[in-house]
C-alpha positions, 0 to 999 in steps of 0.5 A: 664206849667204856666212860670213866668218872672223875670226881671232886668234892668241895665239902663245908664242915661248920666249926665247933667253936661257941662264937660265930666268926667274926663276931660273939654270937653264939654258933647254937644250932636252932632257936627262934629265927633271928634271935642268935643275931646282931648288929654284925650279923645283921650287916649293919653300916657301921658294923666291923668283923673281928676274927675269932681266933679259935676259927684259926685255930680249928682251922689249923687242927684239921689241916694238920690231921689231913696231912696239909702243909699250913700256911704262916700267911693267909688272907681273908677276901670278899666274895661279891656273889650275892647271898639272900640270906647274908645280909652284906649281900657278899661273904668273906671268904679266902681266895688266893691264900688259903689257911692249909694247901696240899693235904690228902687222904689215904682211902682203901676200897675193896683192899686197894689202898688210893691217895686222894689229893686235898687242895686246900682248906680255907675259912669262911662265914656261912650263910642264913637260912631262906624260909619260903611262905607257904602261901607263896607270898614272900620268903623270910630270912632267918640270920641266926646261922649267919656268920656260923664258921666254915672250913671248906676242904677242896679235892683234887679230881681224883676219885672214880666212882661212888665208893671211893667218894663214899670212903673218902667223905667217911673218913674225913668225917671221922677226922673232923669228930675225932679232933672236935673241930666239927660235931658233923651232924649232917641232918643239922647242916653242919657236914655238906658236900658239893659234887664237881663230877664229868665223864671221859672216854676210858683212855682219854687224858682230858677231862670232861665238861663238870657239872656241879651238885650243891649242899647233899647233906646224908652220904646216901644221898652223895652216893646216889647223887654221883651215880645218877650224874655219872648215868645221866652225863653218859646217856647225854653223850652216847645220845649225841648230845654235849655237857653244859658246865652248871650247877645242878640241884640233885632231888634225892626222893625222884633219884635225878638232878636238874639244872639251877644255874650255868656254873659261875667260874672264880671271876664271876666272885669279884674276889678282893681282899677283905679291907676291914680284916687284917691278914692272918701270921701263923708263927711254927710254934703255935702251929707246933702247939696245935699238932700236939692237941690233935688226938688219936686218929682214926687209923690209929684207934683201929690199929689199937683196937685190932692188937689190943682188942682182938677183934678183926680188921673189918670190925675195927674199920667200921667202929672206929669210923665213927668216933662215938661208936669208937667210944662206946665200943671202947667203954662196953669192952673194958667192962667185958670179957666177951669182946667179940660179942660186943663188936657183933652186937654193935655192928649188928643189932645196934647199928639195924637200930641206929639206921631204922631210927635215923639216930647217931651213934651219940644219941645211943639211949643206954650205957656202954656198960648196960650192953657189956652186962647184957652179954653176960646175961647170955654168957651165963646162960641167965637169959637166951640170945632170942630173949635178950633181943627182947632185953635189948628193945627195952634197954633201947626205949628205957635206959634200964639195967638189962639185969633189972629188965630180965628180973621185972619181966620174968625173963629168965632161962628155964633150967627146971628138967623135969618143966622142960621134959613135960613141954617136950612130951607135950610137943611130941604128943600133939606133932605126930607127923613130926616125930614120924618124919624125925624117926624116917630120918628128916633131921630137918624135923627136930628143928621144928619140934625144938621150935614148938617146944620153945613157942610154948616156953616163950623162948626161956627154955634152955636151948641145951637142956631142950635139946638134950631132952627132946632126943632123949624122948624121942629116941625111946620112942 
């Protein structure tokens, strides 16, 4: 039997804001445990929220830039569901007047364009951290993420596979860095994702039992999360046996998931509205206020780098993805006059770099400017391409001017001819072999010889003149 997937995400992205949400403490990533904390955080008697109005306002922003209608009324409530690591032991979030409903996205896979519905958008408080004793005798709790501000962008169940899931995320992820109202650093929790996921019979209107997977924080793992549950539930059904609604919890290094917990349904939160917060009035004009903060988006970076760039599409979408990619894009191509050079460096050696360092593209460690001068190097036949990998590995581990790596190390082109015709005589002589396969009409040994010829230059040798001068020599022969 042919089965269809049907997935829905509830993504949390922590707010960019300085102070926590209902309180001043600051929202600082790490520190010493319990230090970013107070009498609120704490969930001490007594101790009374007060809404931060840049939460709302960033809240707002996002809604906005996902094409949500905003709401001039919304409610705070408490969800009674208890949390180790909220010291109230419930959290406030919002139930049935969210801050922003019906968004969506525009997703485009493989050329085919979708609309993916957002539900809602609403704000919350994040929860502590649980820190589990090696020695197994207790767990501690750290509250300085305690009161750290979500919004959490609910889904429709509208995407089918593991691509549009993967599109979808990237591109809300890209909206949240562009409008600042997340840094989404994923490896710091601040972008999660849970995956509400079931299986059908192709053709069948109903959907299935869903499962839920909680807080994967890398995309690779939410790709592989949504095919392993997506082959997991089918192999249940076409064993004959049936799909439990639960909570899952998806192990990324085994490449499965396994139950937690029978999934809780909204009665099971005892929602309320929160009595110490007044509700939220969000008049048009400030509204209107917001809108006109919101910056280039995306698309439009894309659109604006394919016309006034002249790079290809593919190339566009996958810079302008990420916003300090986009920028250091930007900042490399107006310092320089090989553009497309620009975009294959970034989209080839740089990009190998980020992904085998585990680095963002923020943390790239030289400027733009360094890159755009490198490509001159080559440009200018100052340096090779091999060389300038080279180049490119000590700029990566020392900031330094590729101009200056290129002088301190002696890596400049041999332009000499009468150098090169020496090496080129001396690789003749001692690959016999090679220069009769040459003259027998194997093209495939003159790549050899220019090979040996630049093994003994150390790559400096001007590619051209090598050339030039190898058949030069050996066409005498």
């Amino acid at each position: 039997m042919e089965y269809e997937v049907v997935i829905g995400l509830e993504i949390h992205a922590e707010l960019a804001t300085k102070s926590k949400i209902y309180c001043g403490c600051t929202t600082e990533f790490g520190g010493e445990p319990n230090t970013h904390c107070c009498p609120g955080c704490m969930g001490m008697p007594g101790a009374l929220p007060v809404l931060n109005k840049a939460v709302v306002e960033y809240a707002i922003k996002a809604g906005l830039a996902t094409n949500c209608e905003i709401s001039h009324y919304s409610r705070q409530d408490r969800k009674h569901y208890f949390y180790p690591d909220l010291a109230k032991a419930y959290q406030i979030s919002q139930c049935d007047f969210p801050i922003c409903r019906n968004g969506f996205l525009e997703i485009n896979v493989n050329g085919d364009k979708k609309k993916i519905g957002i539900t809602r958008i609403h704000i919350e408080e994040d929860a502590g951290k649980l820190i589990h004793d090696e020695s197994g005798r207790g767990t501690f709790v750290d509250y300085n993420r305690s009161g750290v501000p979500l919004i959490e962008i609910v889904t429709e169940p509208d995407m089918r596979s593991s691509a549009e899931v993967k599109a979808f995320f990237e591109k809300l992820k890209a909206i949240l860095e562009y409008t600042a109202v997340s840094d989404c650093k994923m490896q710091e929790g601040s972008l999660r994702a849970d995956i509400n996921l079931s299986v059908r019979p192709k053709g069948q209107s109903e959907f299935g039992v869903r499962t839920e997977m909680k807080n994967l924080n890398s995309i690779r793992a939410i790709v592989r999360a949504v095919e392993g549950e997506a082959r997991r539930q089918i192999l249940e059904l076409e064993y004959g046996g049936i799909i439990e609604q639960e909570t899952r919890r998806w192990d990324d290094i085994k490449g499965e998931s396994y139950s937690m917990r029978t999934k809780e349904e909204a009665t099971d939160y005892r929602y309320m509205p929160d009595p110490d917060l007044a509700p939220v009035y969000v008049e048009q004009a400030w509204i209107d206020e917001i809108r006109a903060t919101i910056p280039e988006l995306p698309d439009d970076r894309k659109n604006r780098f394919i016309n006034e760039f002249g790079i290809p599409e593919y190339d566009a979408s996958l810079i302008t993805a990420s916003k300090p990619l986009a920028d250091f894009f930007e900042a490399a191509a107006k310092e320089s006059e090989n553009v497309k050079a620009v975009s294959n460096w970034i989209m080839g050696d740089l990009m190998k770099k980020l992904n085998d360092t585990g680095l963002e593209p923020s943390d790239i460690p030289f400027a733009p400017g360094n890159l755009s001068k490198l490509i001159s190097l080559i440009d200018e036949n100052v340096i090779s391409g091999k060389i300038a990998k080279q180049v490119f590995e000590h700029m990566w581990d020392t900031g330094e001017d590729p101009a200056d790596i290129v002088e301190k190390k002696g890596l400049k082109v041999v332009t000499d001819t009468e150098a090169i015709r020496s090496v080129v005589i001396k690789v003749i002589s001692a690959n016999p072999k090679s220069v009769e396969d040459y003259k027998s009409g194997k093209t495939k040994a003159m790549g050899f010889l220019i090979g040996q010829i630049m093994r003994e230059t150390k790559g400096k040798a001007d590619p051209q003149a090598v050339n030039r001068l190898l058949k030069a020599e050996l066409d005498e022969l």
